[in-house]
C-alpha positions in Angstrom: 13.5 66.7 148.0 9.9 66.2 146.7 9.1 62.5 145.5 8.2 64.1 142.2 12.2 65.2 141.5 13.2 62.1 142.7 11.3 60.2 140.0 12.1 62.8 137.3 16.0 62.4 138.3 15.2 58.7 138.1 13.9 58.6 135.1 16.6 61.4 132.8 19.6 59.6 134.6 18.8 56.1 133.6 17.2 57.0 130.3 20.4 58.7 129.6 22.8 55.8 130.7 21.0 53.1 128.7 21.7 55.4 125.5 25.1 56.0 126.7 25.5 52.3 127.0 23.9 51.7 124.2 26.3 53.8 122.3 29.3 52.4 123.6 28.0 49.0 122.2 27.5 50.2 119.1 30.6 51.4 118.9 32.6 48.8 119.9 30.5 46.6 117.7 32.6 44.8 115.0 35.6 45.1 116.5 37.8 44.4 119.7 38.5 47.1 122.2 42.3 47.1 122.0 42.3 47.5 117.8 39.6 49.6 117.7 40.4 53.6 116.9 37.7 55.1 119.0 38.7 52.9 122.1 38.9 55.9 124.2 35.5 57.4 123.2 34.4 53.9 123.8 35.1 54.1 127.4 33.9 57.2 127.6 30.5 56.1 127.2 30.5 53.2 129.2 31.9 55.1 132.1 29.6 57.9 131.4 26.7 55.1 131.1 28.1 53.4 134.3 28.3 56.8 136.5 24.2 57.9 135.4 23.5 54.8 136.4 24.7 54.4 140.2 23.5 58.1 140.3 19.7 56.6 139.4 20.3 53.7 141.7 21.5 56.4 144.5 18.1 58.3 143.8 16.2 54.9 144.1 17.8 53.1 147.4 18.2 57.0 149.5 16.0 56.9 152.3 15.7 53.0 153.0 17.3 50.5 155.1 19.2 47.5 154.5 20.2 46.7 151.2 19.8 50.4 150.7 22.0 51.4 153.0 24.6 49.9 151.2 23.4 50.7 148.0 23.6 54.4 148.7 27.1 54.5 149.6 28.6 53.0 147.2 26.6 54.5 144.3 27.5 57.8 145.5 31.3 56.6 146.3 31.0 55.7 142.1 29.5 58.6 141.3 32.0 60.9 142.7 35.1 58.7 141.5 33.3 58.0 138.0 33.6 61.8 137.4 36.9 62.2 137.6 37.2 58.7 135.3 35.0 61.1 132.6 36.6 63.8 132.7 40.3 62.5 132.3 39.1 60.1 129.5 37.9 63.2 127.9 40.9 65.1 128.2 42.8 61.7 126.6 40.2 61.2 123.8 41.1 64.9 122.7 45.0 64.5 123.6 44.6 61.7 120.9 43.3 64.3 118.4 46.1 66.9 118.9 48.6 63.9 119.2 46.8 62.5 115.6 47.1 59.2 117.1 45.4 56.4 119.2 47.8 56.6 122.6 48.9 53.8 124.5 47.7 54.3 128.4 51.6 53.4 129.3 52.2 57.0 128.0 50.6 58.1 131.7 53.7 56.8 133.6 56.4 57.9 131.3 55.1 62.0 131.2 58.8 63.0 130.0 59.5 61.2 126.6 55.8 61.3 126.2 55.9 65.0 126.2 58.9 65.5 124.2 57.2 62.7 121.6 54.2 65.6 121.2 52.0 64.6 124.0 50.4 67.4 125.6 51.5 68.0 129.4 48.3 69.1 129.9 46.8 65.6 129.9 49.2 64.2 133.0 48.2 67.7 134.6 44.5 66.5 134.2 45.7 63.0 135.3 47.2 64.2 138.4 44.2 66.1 139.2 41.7 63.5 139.2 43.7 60.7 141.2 44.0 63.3 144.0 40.3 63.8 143.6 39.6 59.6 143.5 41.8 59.8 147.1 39.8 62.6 148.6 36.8 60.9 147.6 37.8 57.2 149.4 38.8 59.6 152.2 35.7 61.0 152.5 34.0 57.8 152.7 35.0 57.4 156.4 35.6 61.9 157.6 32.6 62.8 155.7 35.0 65.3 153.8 32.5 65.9 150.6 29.1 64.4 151.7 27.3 62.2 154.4 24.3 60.6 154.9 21.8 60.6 158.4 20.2 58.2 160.1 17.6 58.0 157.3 20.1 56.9 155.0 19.7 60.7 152.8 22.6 62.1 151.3 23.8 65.4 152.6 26.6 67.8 151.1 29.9 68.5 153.3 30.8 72.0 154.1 33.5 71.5 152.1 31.4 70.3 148.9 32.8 72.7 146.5 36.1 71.1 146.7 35.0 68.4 144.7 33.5 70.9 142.8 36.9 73.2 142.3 38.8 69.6 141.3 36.1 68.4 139.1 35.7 71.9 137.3 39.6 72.0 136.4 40.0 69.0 134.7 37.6 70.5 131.8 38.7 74.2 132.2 42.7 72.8 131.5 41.0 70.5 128.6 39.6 73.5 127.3 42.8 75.4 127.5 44.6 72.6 125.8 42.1 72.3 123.1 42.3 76.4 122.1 46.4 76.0 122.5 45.9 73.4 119.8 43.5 75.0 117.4 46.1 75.4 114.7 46.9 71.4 114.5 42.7 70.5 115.1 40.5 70.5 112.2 37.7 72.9 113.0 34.9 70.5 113.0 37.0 68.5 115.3 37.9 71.9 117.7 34.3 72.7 117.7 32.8 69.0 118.5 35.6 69.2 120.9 35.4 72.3 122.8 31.5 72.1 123.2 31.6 69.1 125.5 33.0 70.6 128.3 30.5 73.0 128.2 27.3 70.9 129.6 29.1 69.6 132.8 30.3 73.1 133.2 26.8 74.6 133.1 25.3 71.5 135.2 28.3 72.9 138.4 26.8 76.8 138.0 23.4 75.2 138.4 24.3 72.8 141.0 25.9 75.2 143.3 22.0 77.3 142.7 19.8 74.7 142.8 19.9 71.3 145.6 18.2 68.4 144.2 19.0 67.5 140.8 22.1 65.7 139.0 23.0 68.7 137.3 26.5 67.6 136.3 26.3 64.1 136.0 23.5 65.2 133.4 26.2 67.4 131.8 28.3 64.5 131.3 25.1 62.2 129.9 24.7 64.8 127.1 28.0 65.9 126.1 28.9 62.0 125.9 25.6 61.9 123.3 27.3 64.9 121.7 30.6 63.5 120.9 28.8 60.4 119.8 26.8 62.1 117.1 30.3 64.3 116.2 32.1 60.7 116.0 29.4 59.8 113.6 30.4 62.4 111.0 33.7 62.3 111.4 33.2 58.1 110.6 31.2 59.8 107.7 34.2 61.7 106.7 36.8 58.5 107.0 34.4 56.3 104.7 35.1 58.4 102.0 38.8 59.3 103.0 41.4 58.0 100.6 43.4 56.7 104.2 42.5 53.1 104.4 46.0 51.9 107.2 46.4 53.0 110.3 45.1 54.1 113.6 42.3 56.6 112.8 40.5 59.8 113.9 39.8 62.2 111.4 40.3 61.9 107.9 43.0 64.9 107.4 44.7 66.5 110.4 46.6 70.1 110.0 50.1 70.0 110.4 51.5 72.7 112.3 54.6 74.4 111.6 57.5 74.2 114.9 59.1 77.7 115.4 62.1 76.9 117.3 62.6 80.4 118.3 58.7 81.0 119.5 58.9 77.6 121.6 60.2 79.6 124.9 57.0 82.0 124.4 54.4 79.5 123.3 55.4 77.3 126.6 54.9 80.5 128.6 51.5 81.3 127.2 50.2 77.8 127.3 51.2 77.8 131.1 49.5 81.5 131.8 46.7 80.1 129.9 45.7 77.1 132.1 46.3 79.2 135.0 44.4 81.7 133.9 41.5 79.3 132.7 41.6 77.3 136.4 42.2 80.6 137.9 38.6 81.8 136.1 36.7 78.5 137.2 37.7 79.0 140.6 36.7 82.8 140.9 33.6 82.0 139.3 32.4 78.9 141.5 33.5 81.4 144.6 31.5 84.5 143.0 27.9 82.0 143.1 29.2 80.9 146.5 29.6 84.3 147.8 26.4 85.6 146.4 24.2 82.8 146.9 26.2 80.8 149.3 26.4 76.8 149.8 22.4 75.5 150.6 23.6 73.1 153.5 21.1 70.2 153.8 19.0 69.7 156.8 20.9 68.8 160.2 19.2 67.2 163.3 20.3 68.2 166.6 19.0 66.2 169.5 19.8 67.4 172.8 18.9 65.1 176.1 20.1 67.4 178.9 18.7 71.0 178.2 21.1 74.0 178.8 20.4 76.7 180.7 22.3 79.0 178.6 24.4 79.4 175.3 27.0 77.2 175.3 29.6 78.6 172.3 31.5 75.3 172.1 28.7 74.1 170.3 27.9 75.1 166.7 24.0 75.9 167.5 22.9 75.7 170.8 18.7 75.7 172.3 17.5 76.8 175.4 13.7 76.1 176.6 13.3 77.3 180.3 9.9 78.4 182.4 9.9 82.6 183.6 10.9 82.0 186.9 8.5 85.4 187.6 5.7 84.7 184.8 4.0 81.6 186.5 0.9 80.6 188.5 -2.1 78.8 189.0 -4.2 77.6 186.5 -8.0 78.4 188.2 -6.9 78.0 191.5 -6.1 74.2 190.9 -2.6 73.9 192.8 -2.3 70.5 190.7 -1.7 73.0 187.5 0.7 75.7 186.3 0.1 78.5 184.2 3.4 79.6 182.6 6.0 81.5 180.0 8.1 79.4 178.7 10.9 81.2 176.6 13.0 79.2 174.3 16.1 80.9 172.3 17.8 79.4 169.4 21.3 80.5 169.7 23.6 80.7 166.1 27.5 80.2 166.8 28.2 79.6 163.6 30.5 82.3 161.8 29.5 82.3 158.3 26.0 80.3 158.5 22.6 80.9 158.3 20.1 79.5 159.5 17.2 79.7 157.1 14.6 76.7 158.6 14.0 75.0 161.3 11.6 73.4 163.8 12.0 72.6 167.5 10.3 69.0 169.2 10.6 69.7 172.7 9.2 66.4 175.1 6.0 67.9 177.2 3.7 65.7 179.6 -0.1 65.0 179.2 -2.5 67.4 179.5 -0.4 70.4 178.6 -2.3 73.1 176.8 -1.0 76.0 174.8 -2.6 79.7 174.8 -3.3 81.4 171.9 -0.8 84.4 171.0 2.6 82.3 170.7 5.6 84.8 169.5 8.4 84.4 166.5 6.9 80.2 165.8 3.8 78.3 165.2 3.2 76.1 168.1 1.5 72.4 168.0 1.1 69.8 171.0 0.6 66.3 170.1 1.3 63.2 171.4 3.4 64.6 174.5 5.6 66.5 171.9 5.7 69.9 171.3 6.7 70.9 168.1 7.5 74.9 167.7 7.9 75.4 163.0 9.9 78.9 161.9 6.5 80.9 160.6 6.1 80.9 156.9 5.3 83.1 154.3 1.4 81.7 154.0 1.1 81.4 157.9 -1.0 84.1 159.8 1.2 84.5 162.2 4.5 85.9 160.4 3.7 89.7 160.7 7.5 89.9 159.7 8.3 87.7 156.7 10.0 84.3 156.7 13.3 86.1 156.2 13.0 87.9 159.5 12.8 84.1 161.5 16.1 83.0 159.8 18.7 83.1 162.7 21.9 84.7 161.2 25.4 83.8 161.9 26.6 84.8 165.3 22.7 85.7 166.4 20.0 84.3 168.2 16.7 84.3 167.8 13.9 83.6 170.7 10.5 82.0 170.8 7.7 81.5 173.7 4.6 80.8 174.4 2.1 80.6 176.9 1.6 77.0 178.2 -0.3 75.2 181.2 0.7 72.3 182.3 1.0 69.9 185.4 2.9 71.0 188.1 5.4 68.5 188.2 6.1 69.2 184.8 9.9 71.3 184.2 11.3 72.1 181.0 14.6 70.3 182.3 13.7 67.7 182.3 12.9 67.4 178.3 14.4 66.2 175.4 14.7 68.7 172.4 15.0 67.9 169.0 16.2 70.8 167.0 16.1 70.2 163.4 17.4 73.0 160.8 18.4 74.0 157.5 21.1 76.3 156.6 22.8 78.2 154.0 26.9 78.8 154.2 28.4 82.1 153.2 32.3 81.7 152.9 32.6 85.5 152.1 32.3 85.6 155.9 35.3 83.8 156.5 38.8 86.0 156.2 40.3 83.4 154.7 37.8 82.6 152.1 38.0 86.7 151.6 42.2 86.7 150.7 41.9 83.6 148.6 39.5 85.6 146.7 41.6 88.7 146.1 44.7 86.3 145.3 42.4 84.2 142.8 41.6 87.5 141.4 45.2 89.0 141.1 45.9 85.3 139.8 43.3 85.6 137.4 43.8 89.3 136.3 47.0 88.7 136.1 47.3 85.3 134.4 45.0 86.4 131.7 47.1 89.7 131.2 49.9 87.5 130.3 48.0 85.1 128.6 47.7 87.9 126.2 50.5 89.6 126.4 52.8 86.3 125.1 49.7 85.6 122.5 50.8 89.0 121.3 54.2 88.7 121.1 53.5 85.2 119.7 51.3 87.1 116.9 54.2 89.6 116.2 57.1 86.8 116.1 54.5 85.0 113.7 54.0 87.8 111.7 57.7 88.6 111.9 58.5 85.3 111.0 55.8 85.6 107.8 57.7 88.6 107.1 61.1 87.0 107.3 60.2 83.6 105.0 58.4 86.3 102.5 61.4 88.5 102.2 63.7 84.9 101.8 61.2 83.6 99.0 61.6 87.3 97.4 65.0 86.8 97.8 65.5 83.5 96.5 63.3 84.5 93.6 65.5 87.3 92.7 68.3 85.2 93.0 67.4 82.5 90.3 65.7 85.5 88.2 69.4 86.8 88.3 70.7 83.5 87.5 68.4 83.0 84.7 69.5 86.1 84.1 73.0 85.1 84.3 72.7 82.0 82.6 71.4 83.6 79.8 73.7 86.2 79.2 76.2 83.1 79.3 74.6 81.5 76.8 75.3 84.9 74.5 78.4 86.0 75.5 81.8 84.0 77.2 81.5 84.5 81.0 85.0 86.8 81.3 82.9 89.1 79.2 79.4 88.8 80.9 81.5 89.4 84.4 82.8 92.7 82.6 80.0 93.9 81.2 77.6 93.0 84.9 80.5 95.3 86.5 79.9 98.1 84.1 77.0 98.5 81.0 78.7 100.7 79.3 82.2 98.8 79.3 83.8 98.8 75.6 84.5 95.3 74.8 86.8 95.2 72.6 90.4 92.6 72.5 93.4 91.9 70.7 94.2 88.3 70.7 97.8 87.0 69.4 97.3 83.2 69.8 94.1 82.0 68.6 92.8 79.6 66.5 89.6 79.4 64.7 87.4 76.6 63.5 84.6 76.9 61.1 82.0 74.1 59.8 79.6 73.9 57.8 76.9 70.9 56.4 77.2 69.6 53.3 74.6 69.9 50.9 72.3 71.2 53.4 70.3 73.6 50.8 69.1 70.4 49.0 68.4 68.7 52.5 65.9 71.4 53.3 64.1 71.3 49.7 63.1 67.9 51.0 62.0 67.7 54.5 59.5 70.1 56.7 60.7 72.4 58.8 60.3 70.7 62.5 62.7 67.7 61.0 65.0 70.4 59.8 65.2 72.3 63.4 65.0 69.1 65.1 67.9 67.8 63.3 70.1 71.0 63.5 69.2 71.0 67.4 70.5 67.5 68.5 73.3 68.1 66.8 74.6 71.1 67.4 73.8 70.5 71.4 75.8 67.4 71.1 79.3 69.5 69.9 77.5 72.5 72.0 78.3 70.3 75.1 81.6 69.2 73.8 82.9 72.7 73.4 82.0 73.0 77.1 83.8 70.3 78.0 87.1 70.8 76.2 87.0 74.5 76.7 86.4 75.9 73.0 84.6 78.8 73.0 81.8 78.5 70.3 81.0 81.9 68.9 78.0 81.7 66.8 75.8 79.5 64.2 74.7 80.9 61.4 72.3 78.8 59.7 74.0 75.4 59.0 77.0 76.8 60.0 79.6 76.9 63.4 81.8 79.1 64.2 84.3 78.3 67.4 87.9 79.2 68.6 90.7 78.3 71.3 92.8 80.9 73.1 90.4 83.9 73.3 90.7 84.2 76.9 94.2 83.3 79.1 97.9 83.2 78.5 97.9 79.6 76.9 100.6 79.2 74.2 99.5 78.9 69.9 100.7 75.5 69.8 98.4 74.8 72.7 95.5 76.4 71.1 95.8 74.5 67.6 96.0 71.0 69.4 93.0 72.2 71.3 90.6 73.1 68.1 92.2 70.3 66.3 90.9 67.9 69.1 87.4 69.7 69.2 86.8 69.1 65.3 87.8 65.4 66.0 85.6 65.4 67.6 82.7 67.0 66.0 83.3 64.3 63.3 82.7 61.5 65.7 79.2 63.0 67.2 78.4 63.3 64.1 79.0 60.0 63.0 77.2 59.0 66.4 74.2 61.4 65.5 74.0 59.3 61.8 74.1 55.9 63.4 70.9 57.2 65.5 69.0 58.9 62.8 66.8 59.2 59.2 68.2 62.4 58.5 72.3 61.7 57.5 74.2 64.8 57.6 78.5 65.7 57.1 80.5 68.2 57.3 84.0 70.2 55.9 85.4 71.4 58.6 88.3 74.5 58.0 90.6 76.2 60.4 93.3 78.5 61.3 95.7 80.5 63.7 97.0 83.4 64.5 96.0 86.9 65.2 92.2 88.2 65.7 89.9 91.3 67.3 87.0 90.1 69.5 84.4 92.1 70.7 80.7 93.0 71.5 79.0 95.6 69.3 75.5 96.7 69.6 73.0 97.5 72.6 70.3 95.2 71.8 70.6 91.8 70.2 74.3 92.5 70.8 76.9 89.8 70.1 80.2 88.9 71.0 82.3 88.3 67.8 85.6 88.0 66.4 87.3 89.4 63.3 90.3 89.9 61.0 92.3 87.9 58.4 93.1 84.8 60.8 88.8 84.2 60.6 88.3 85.1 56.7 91.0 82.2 56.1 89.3 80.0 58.7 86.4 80.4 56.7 88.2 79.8 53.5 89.7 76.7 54.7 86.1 75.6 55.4 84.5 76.5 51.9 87.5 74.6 49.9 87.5 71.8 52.4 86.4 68.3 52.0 83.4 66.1 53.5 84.4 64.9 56.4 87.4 66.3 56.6 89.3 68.9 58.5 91.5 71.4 56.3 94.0 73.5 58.0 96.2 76.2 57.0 99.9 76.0 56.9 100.1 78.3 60.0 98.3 76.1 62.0 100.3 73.1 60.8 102.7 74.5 61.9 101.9 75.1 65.5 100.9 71.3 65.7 104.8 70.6 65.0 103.7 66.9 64.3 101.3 66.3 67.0 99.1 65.1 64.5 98.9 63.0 61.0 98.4 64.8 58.4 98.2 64.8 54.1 100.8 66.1 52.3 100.6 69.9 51.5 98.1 71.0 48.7 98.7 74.3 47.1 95.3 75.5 46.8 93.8 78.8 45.4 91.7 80.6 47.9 90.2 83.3 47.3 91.4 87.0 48.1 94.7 85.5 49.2 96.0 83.5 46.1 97.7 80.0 46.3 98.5 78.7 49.7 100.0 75.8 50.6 96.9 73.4 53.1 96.3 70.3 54.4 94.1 67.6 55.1 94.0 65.7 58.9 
């Protein structure tokens, strides 16, 4: 790493954790920690503050001793478990917004009421995932599992590196599921500030696993933690001029959505197939850059005391420097000095690894000399050290390209020169220092090649699901739609038909409205022997209207005549009609009840009348009375007409009613002699009055 990327990281990570700290301050400002809505977000940014900044302080102490040397470790031991801190407080801060609540952290260790309470299992999933990752990372401080560092105190990545990648790429893949899943309950400002996040970290893991150097994904986290405090900052916007002032708060208005007991089975289903299918992507994906560009291993030193004299496979990369026992003789005829080849061969073992640079320090004695013409590595002697660099591209030497000095996995790749030197001198004797850069390629491994093709069937096959319950879901929805519109039509005809109903009760008695909703064209038309009718009829009502306005009159006529409307009901009297000022009613149109029955009955009802009229005088201006006349015995009833059709009765029994009405008395009820005699003394009553009425000559009446 040059000094100038070590600055530039220096300078991005802590500028962005002192405005990540800064934030959390403001936030938390005014308020304590526990009460305070946006606690989570809170700690968000101070972990995200805290984790940039033992990543600047691991970029300022690498490479020195002492205090550095502790230093290193344990910001890079925090910036590994600070990740998985981030991205499971992310994954809480947006189970909050689904949940529309500030949660308690004792929901994390009771997952099963939690759930059922509306909790999202996806956060314990999350949860879950990152303690394993915070062990692995402890473990790793003493088996070297993710990362190391060499005896000049430089961090180096693990062969197995992208583990810590996989676990901290699923965290935010599964929050991302669980954010989509939820897009019906979230607001859409809140989905979008939401689901953007994840993206930065996301991006900074593709460009980590391309480019060796930078913080990529602790960046990530820097600015997606800026970007949900500039999202909080609306939605405060928002909440100062909400109308909800109690309360744990979020956002001001959260969507409620609608639990389909029936869809539960399929929505479960799809949420699974979805996380699967989003880890299952995140995984193929970090193994697709592996396999194309592999895993940049960083520089390894190999020091070897004892030179071998030929490959030795146990080891992982193996050099050999020897002197052609046939190639050798005197330098000038000076038996003190040796003229020499000396072949060296750098021999890969490694399955899957390449080696892309190196450089070899071999230990020489004094006065050794070097001829020019060295093959496959520029060759420099100084100090009693050899040192023996891969050719570069700018080096006039490489007649091949640098690519054609890389040693590839399983090959070897040799080197010589021609070298005098004193003849005591033997390459055995020497110390080689093999120092190398390399560049993993997993798709090498068969095992690395099935989990592929089963992360690919996972993924094809995850995300086929995924869709095919989302469809089903959509058709259940839209069945569902379908269903509720077809009840609302439903229950819309239905009280249409009851208006309906109620209306043509209103008109017509409801043996007769059953009759005539069986058949339209039914003839109604009855013969009743034991009826009674009552008619009454306002006093001086012509001369009331001469002297009030009309509203007074209707208003009037209407509170009264609901008053012995609702009476009638009650008492069973069927009332047949008003005509202006007057009523008409009658008793045994409909059943088997006897006469005498009948008379008490509208005797009782024009009792009646008389006392809610009395009651409607005591209550107000306009004072009204009434004669009241009936009589019994035999009648026709019937409906006549198509439209504006009527039920009605007629015959002598209601032209005597009526007669009784017109000779009557104010306040007064005046029956006829048949109907006094049906009452057989039920009632008091005047003595009888021989009155003339007209078209039927003197009858005998009286007065209750």
């Amino acid at each position: 790493m040059s000094n100038t990327i070590r600055i530039i990281s220096i300078v991005v990570l802590s500028g962005l954790a002192f405005f990540c700290l800064q934030v959390g301050v403001f936030l938390l400002s005014g308020h304590r920690l526990k009460n305070n809505s946006r606690r989570t977000l809170i700690l968000l940014q101070f972990i995200t503050g805290a984790l940039l900044a033992f990543d600047a302080m691991a970029y300022i102490f690498r490479g020195t001793s002492q205090v550095g040397y502790y230093m290193v470790r344990i910001s890079n031991f925090m910036v590994f478990a600070l990740n998985y801190f981030t991205t499971f407080f992310f994954c809480f801060y947006s189970a909050e917004f689904i949940k529309s609540d500030v949660l308690d952290f004792k929901v994390l260790f009771k997952p099963r009421s939690s759930i059922r309470n509306g909790v999202p299992v996806q956060l314990y999933i999350v949860f879950y995932i990152c303690v394993t990752g915070i062990i692995l990372t402890i473990v790793s401080q003493f088996t070297n599992l993710f990362y190391y560092f060499d005896d000049a105190n430089l961090y180096h990545r693990s062969a197995l590196y992208p583990v810590s990648i996989v676990l901290g790429l699923s965290p935010g893949l599964i929050t991302w599921a669980m954010l989509f899943q939820s897009q019906k309950i979230l607001q859409k400002n809140v989905l979008i500030s939401l689901a953007i996040y994840p993206l930065f970290p996301i991006i900074g893991i593709v460009l980590a696993l391309l480019v060796y150097g930078i913080s990529w994904i602790d960046i990530g986290y820097g600015i997606g933690a800026l970007h949900l405090f500039f999202s909080s900052i609306k939605l405060m916007e928002l909440e100062f001029y909400s109308d909800k002032k109690d309360g744990p708060r979020l956002s001001p208005n959260y969507k409620q959505g609608v639990t389909v007991p029936e869809m539960k089975r399929h929505i479960t289903r799809s949420h699974v197939w979805q996380v699967i299918a989003a880890v299952s992507g995140g995984l193929l994906l970090v193994m697709i850059i592996v396999s194309i560009t592999g895993i940049s291993i960083p520089e390894r030193k190999l020091v070897i005391n004892k030179p071998y004299l030929a490959n030795d496979k146990s080891k992982s990369v193996c050099v050999t420097f020897l002197r052609d026992s046939e190639k050798f003789w005197n330098d000038d005829g000076d038996l003190t000095r040796l003229g020499a080849q000396y072949n060296g061969v750098i021999y890969n073992n490694m399955m899957a690894t390449v080696i892309t640079d190196w450089n070899v320090t071999i230990d020489v004695c004094e006065d050794c000399t070097i001829d020019p013409g060295p093959w496959n590595g520029n060759f420099t002697i100084t100090d009693r050290l050899m040192n023996v660099r891969k050719p570069q591209d700018k080096d006039e030497e490489n007649l091949h390209g640098a690519d054609y000095y890389q040693v590839t996995p399983l090959k070897n790749l040799g080197f010589g020169c021609i070298m005098y030197s004193p003849a005591e001198y033997s390459p055995l004797d020497s110390k080689i220092i093999f120092t190398y850069e390399s560049v993993l390629k997993p798709l090498s491994y068969f095992l690395f090649q099935v989990g592929l093709v089963v992360i690919s069937i996972l993924f094809i096959v995850s995300l086929t699901i995924s869709f095919t319950e989302g469809k089903i879901i959509r058709v259940e929805e839209e069945n569902r739609k379908l269903e509720d519109t077809v009840k609302e039509r439903t229950k819309e005809l239905q009280e249409e038909k009851n208006r309906s109903e109620e209306l043509l009760l209103n008109i017509l008695p409801e043996e007769v409205a059953k009759r005539l909703a069986m058949d339209r064209n039914a003839k109604i038309a009855d013969k009743i022997e034991n009826a009674s009718v009552l008619f009454a009829d306002i006093v001086g009502f012509t001369k009331i209207t001469s002297t009030l306005d009309a509203d007074t009159i209707v208003g009037a006529l209407n509170s009264l005549y609901s008053r012995i409307d609702e009476r009638a009901k009650r008492e069973g009297i069927e009332k047949i009609k008003t005509i202006g000022d007057s009523y008409m009613a009658a008793a045994g149109l409909f059943g088997n009840e006897p006469a005498e029955k009948n008379a008490l009955a509208i005797v009782n009802f024009a009792r009646g009348m008389l006392q809610d009229i009395e009651n409607f005088n005591a209550t107000s201006n306009v004072k009204l009375f009434m004669r009241i006349g009936i009589n019994s015995g035999n009648l026709i009833a019937g409906v006549i007409g198509k439209t504006k059709f009527v039920y009605d009765i007629w015959g002598d029994t209601v032209n005597v009613a009526s007669r009784m009405e017109s000779s009557g008395e104010t306040s007064k009820i005046h029956v006829s002699e048949n109907t006094m005699a049906l009452l057989k003394g039920a009632v008091s009553a005047s003595a009888p009055v021989e009155m003339e009425i007209k078209g039927k000559g003197v009858m005998k009446t009286y007065f209750l």
